[in-house]
Structure formats: C-alpha cells, structure tokens
C-alpha positions in Angstrom: 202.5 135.2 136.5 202.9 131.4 137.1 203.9 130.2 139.9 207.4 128.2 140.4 207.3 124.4 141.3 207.6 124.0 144.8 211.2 122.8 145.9 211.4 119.6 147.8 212.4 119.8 151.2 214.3 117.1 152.7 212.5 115.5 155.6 215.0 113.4 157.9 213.4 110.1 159.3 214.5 108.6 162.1 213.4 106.0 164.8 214.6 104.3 167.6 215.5 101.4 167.4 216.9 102.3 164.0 215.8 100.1 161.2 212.0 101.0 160.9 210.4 101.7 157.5 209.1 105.0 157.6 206.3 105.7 154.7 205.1 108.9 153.8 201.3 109.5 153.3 202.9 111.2 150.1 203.9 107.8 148.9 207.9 108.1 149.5 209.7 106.5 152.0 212.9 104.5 153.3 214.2 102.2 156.3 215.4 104.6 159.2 217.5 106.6 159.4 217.6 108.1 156.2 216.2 111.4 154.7 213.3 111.2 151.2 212.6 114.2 149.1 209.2 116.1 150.0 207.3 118.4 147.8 204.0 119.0 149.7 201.3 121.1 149.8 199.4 120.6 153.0 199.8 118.4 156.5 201.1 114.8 155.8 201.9 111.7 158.0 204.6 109.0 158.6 204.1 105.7 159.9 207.2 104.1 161.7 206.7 100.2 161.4 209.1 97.5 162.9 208.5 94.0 163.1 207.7 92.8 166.7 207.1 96.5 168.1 203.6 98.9 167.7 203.4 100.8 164.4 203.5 104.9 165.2 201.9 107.2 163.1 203.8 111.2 163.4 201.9 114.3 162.1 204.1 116.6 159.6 202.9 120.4 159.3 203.7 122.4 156.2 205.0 125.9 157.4 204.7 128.4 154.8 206.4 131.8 155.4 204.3 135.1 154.1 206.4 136.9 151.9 207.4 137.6 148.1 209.4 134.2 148.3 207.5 132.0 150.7 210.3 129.5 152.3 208.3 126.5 153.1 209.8 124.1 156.0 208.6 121.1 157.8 208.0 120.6 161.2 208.7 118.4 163.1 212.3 117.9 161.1 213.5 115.2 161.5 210.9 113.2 161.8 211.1 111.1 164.8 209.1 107.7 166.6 210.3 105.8 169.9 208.6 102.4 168.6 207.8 99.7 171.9 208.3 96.2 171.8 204.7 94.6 171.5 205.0 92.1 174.7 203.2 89.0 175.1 203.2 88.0 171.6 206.5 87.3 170.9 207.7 83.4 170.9 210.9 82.4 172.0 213.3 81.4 169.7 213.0 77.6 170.2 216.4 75.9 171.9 217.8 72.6 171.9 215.6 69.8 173.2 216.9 67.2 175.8 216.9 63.9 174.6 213.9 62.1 175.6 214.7 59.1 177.3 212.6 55.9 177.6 210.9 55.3 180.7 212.2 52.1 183.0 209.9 49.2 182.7 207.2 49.0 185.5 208.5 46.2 187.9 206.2 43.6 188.3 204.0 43.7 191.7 204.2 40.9 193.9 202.2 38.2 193.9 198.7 38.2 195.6 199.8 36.7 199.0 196.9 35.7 200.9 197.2 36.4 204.7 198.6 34.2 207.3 195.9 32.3 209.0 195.1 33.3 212.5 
C-alpha cells in the first residue's frame, strides 16, 4: 500500500532573551518565541542567533513509535537556547561630549634677568 504523508508536527521555539531568529536545518523558521510546522524524516538542527550574543546550535531527534500507526514526536519540544551576551566587543553607545574649551594663552616668561653682580 502507499504510505500516508507524514503529518507536520509543531516544534515550539523558544530562547532567552526572547527575540532570537531560530532557523531550521529544514529551511523553516521564525523570531522566538513562536512555533513553525515540521515534517521531518531524520535528526535536524536549530540555530538560535541574536545580535550581540553567541549563536547556539540545538540538536532535534525524530522519535518514531513502532506500531500500525507510528506517532512521530520531536524531542526536545520546545526547542530551547539560553544565548550569552558576547563581552568585550560591544561599544558603548556614544554620550554627549563636553564642550571643548580653548586653552588660556601661555603667559609670557620673564625677561632673561642677568644676575646681580657680586
């Protein structure tokens, strides 16, 4: 007999801070949190990225269930990274300058004054 389409499974993304895009080696993805749509066949990948913190790559396993109607699930489900803040590289926002202002004008030195006479 043929065999039925698989039925997506929802995978939920999530990150912390919220706000990452979260790709699918599949191809789908979204900004966190948010849930895409998975019809897989085999292990698969996201990669949390965030500007200013490290990318994070989580493995996804297939689960197939033996049986006459094999229930697929995903695991881990949701999905979840803890993304770090990349330090050091980072540049301050930049404030408001103090207004320069202009040096004094260098008072003149005395006159060379010889010594008194002994």
């Amino acid at each position: 007999m043929f065999k039925a389409a698989p039925t997506p499974i929802n995978l939920q993304l999530e990150s912390k801070p919220p706000g990452a895009e979260a790709k699918t080696s599949l191809g789908p993805g979204c900004r966190t949190p948010c849930a895409v749509p998975i019809t897989a066949s085999a292990d698969f990948t996201v990669t949390f990225t965030l500007a200013g913190h490290q990318t994070q790559t989580v493995p996804v396993q297939l689960i197939e269930r033996a049986g006459a109607e094999p229930n697929p699930r995903l695991a881990p489900n949701p999905a979840y990274a803890e993304l770090e803040v990349i330090t050091g590289t980072i540049k301050p926002r930049p404030g408001k300058k103090k207004p320069r202002v202009a040096a004094a004008p260098a008072t003149a030195a005395p006159p060379n004054v010889d010594p008194p006479p002994r």
